[in-house]
N, C-alpha and C positions, 0 to 999 in steps of 0.2 A: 455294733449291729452285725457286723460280718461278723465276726464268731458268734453269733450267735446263729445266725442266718445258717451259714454254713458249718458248725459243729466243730470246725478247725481249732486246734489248740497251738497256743504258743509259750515258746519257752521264756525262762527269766527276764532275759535282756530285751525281749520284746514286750514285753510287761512294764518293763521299767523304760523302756523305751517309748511308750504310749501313757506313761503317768500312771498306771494302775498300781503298782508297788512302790514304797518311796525310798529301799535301795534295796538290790540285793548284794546276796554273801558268798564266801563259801559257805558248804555242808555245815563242814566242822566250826566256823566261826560267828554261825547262828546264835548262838544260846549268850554268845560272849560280846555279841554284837548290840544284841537285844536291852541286853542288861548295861552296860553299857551308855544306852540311850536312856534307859529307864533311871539309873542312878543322875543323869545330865537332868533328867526335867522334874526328878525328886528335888532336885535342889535348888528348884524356884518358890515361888512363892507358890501354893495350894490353890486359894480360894482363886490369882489369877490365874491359875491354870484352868481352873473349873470354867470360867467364864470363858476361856480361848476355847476350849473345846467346845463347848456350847454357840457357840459363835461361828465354826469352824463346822457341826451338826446341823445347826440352822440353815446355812449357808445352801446346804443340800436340796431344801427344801421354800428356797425363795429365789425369788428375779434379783437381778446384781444391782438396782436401786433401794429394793428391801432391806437387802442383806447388807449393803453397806449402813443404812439405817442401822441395824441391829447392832452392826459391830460397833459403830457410834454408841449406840448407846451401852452395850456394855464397856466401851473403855471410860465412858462416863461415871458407869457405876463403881468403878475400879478407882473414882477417886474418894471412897471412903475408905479404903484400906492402908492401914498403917503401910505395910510391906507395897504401896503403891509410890510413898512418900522414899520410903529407904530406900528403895528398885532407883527413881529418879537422882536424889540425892547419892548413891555411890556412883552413879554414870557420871554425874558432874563432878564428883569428884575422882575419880578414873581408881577406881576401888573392887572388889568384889561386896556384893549387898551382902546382907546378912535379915535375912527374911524370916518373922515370926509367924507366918499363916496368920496373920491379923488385917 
């Protein structure tokens, strides 16, 4: 609300400081940073990815008994996927999964 109020700008670390960015970088270690993260959650499972994000978008737009609701229910739905069963199964077996987007 203050910056808004007031038009003041603030730099990085106060950004990330107040939760609005969830890290920052250097300049130069942007693009390497990004990818990076991007190669880390290619290598989950798809379909649960689709649903964390969805969960995590919903979330925005509901009171935190809904929203817990919701994510309920999407990790409900999460028990029809193959890659739900393997995700579980390599933790108990202290493995890395091997996730088919199924």
């Amino acid at each position: 609300m203050e910056m808004v109020l007031t038009g003041e700008f603030m730099n990085a670390e106060e950004a990330n400081m107040r939760g609005l960015v969830s890290r920052v970088t250097e300049v130069n270690e942007t693009v390497n940073e990004a990818v990076r993260v991007a190669l880390k959650i290619a290598g989950y499972s798809q379909p649960v990815i689709q649903l964390a994000k969805e969960a995590v978008n919903q979330s925005y737009e509901m009171g935190l008994e809904s929203g817990l609701l919701y994510e309920r229910r999407m990790f409900h739905a999460s028990f029809g996927f193959k890659d739900r069963v393997e995700g579980m199964t390599a933790f108990v077996e202290k493995r890395k999964p091997n996730f088919t987007d199924e």
